[in-house]
N, C-alpha and C positions, 0 to 999 in steps of 0.2 A: 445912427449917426453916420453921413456920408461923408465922407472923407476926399478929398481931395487927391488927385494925382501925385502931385508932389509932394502933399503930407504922408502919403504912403510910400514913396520912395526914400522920402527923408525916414520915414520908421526903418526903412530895407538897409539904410546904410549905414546904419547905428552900431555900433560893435556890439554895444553891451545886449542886443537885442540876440544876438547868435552864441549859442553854447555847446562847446564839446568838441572832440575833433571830427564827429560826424555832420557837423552843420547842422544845429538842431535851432529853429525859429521860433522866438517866444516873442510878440508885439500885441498888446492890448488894444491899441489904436489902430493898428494896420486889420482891417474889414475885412481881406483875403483868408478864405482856406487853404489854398494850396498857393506856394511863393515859390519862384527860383531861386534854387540856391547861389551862392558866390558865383561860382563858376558854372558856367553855365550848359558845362560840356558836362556837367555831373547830373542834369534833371533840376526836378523840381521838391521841394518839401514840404512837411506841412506845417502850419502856422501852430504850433503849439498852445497857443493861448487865446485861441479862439473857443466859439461854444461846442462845436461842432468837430472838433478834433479827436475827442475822445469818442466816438462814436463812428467818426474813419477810421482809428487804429483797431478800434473792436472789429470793424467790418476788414481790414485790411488782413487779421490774425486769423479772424473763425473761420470766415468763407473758402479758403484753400484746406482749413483741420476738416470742414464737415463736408469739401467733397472729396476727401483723401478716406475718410470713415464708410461715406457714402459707397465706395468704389470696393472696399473690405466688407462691407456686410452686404454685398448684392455677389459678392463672388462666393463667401462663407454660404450663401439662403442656396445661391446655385447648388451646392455642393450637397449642402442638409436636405435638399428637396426631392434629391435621390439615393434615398439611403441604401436599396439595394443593390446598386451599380459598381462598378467600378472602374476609377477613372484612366480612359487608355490613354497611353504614353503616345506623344506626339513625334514626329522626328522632322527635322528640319529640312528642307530639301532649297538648296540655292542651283539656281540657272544661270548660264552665264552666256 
C-alpha cells in the first residue's frame, strides 16, 4: 500500500505515534523505515512498526559484537600460534 506524501507526514505528526523520552517511532501506516525524528538536529529513527525493523536492530546490535570478537580472537590465534616465543615488550618512542 503506497501512501501518500501527506498521509505520511500526517502519521509523522501524530503524537500518539511517538513514545518515550527517546523519540521512539511506532506508525503502521507510515511505509518508511528509517523517519526523522522531532528535531531534526537529533538524526533520524527507526520506524518501530514496520516489517523490517526488527531485523535493523539485530543488524544495528550484532554487527559491531561480531567485529569487536572478531578483532579478540584473531589477536588470541596471533598469540596461541606461537607457543614457544615470547612476546617482546614494546616501548613507545614520540618525535617531536
Amino acid at each position: 500500500m503506497m501512501e501518500t506524501p501527506d498521509a505520511i507526514n500526517e502519521q509523522w505528526n501524530r503524537p500518539d505515534n511517538w513514545r518515550g523520552r527517546l523519540g521512539n517511532y511506532s506508525s503502521t501506516r507510515d511505509t518508511r523505515l528509517w523517519v526523522p525524528k522531532r528535531n531534526p538536529r537529533l538524526g533520524w529513527t527507526i520506524n518501530f512498526a514496520h516489517p523490517a525493523s526488527r531485523w535493523t536492530c539485530l543488524g544495528l546490535f550484532t554487527v559491531p559484537i561480531a567485529f569487536v570478537l572478531l578483532i579478540v580472537l584473531v589477536q588470541d590465534c596471533q598469540v596461541t600460534l606461537r607457543p614457544g616465543l615470547k612476546p617482546r615488550p614494546t616501548k613507545l618512542q614520540f618525535r617531536f
